[in-house]
PAZAPA-4460 file (N, C-alpha, C; in steps of 0.05 Angstrom, whole numbers, plus 32768, in hexadecimal, padded with zeros to 4 digits):
% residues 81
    n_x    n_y    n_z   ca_x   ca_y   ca_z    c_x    c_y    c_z   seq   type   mol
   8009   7E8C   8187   8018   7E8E   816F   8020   7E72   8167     1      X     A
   8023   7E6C   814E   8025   7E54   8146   8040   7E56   812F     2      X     A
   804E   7E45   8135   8067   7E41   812A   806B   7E30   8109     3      X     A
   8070   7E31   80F9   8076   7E21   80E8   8086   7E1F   80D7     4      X     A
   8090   7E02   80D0   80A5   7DFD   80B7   80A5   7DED   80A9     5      X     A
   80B6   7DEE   8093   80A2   7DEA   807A   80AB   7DBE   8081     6      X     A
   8095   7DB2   8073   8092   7D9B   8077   808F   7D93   8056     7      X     A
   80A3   7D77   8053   8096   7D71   8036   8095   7D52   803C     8      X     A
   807C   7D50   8024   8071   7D31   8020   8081   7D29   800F     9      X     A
   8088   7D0A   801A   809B   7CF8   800C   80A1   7CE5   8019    10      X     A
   80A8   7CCA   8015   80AC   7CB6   8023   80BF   7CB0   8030    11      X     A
   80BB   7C9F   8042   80D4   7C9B   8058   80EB   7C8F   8051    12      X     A
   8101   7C8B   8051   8123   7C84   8057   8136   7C93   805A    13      X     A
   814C   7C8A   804F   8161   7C95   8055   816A   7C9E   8072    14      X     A
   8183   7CBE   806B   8187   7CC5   807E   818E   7CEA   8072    15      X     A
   8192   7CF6   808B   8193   7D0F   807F   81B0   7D1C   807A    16      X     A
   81A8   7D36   8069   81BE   7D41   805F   81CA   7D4F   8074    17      X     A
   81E6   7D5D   806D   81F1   7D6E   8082   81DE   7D85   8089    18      X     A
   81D5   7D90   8076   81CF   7DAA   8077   81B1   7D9F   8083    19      X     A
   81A1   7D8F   8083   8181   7D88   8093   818D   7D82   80B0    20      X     A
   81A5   7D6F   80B5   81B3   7D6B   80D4   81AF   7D8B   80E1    21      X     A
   81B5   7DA3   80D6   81C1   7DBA   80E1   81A8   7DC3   80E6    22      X     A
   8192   7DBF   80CE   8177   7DCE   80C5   8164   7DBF   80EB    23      X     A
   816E   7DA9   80EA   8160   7D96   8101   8168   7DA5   811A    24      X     A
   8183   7DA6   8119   818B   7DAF   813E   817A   7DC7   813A    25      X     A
   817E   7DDF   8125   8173   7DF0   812D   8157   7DEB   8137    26      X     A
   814C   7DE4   812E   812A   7DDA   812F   812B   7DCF   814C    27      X     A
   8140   7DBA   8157   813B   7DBF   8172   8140   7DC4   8184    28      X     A
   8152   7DD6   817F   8154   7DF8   8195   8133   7E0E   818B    29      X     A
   8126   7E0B   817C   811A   7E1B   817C   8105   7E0C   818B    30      X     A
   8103   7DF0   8184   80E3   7DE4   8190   80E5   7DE8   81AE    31      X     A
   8101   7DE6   81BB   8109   7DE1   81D4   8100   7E00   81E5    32      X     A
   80FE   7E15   81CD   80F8   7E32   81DC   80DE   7E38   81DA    33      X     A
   80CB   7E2D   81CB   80B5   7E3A   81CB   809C   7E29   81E2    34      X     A
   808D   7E34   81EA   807F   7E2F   8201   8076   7E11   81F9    35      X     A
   8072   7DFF   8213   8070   7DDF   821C   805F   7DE0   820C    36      X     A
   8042   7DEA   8213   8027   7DE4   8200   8029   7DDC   81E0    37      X     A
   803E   7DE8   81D0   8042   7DEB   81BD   805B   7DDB   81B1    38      X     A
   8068   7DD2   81C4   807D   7DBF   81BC   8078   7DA2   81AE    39      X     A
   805F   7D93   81BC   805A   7D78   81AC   8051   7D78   8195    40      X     A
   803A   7D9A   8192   8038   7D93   8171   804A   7D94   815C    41      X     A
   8060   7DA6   8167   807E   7DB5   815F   8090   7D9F   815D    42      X     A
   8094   7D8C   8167   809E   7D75   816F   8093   7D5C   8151    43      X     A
   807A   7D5A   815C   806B   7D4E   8140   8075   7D51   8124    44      X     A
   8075   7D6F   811E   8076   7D7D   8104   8097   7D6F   8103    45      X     A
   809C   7D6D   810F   80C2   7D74   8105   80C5   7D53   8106    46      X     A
   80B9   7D3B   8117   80C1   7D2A   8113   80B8   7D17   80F7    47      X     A
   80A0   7D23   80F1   8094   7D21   80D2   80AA   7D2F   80BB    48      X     A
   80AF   7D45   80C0   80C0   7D52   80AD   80DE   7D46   80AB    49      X     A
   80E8   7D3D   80BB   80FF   7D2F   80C3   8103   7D19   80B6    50      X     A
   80E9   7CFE   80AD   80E7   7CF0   80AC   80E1   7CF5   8086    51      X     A
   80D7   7D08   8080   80C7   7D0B   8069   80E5   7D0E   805E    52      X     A
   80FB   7D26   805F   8113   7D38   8053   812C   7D1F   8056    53      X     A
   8123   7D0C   806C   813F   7CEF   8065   8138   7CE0   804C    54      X     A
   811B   7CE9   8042   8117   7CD7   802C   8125   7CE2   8014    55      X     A
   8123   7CF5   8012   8132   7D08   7FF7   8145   7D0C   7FF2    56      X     A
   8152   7D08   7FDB   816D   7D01   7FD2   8187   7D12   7FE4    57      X     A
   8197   7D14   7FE3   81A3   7D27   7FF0   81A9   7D4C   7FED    58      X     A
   81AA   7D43   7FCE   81A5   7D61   7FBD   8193   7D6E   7FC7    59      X     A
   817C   7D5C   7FC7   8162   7D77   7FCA   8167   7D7A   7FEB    60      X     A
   8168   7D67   7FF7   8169   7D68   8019   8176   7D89   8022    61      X     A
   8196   7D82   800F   8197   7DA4   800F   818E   7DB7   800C    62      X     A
   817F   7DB9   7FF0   8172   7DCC   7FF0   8163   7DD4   7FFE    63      X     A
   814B   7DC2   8009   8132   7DBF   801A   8145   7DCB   8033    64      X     A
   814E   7DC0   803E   815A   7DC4   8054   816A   7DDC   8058    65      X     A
   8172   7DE8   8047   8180   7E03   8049   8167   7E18   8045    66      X     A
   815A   7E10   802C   813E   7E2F   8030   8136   7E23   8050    67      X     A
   812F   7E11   805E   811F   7E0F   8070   8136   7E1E   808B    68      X     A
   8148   7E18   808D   8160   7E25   809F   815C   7E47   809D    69      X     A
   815C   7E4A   8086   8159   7E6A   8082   813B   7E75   8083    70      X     A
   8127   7E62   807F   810E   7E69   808A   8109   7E74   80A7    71      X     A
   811A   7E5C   80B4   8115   7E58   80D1   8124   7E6F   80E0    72      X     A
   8133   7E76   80D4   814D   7E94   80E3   8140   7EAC   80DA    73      X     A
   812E   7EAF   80C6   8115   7EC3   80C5   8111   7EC8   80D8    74      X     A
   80FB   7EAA   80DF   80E1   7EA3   80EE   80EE   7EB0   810B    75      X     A
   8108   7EAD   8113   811A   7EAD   8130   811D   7ECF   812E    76      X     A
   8125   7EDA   811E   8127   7EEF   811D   810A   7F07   811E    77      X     A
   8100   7EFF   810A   80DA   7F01   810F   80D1   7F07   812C    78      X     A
   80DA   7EF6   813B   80D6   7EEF   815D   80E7   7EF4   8171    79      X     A
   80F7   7EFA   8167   810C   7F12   8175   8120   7EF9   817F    80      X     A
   811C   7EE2   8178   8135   7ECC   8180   8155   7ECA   8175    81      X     A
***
């Protein structure tokens, strides 16, 4: 099974919003549960996405970061987490 969340293209700076900080821990309590094999690509994805969502203003960071929070508590629920 392969895990995913959403990733956006955009350039690097900044720093992140509250609501991507919260969107992050969650992301790694979840990378931290799903099997070893699968953690570095899981790991990968989020340190790209991390890097992409500090670039975006703070407004959207919210936004982005709140659908992706509520994506991810689907995805947990989906999976019986």
């Amino acid at each position: 099974m392969q895990y995913y969340y959403p990733v956006l293209q955009c350039p690097a700076s900044a720093g992140l919003s509250k609501s991507c900080e919260t969107y992050f821990a969650e992301i790694d309590s979840f990378v931290s549960a799903v099997p070893a094999a699968q953690q570095a690509m899981l790991k990968q994805q989020y340190d790209a996405s991390k890097q992409q969502l500090s670039a975006l203003p703070e407004a959207a960071q919210e936004q982005a970061c709140s659908q992706a929070t509520e994506q991810l508590k689907q995805a947990k629920a989906a999976m019986g987490k």
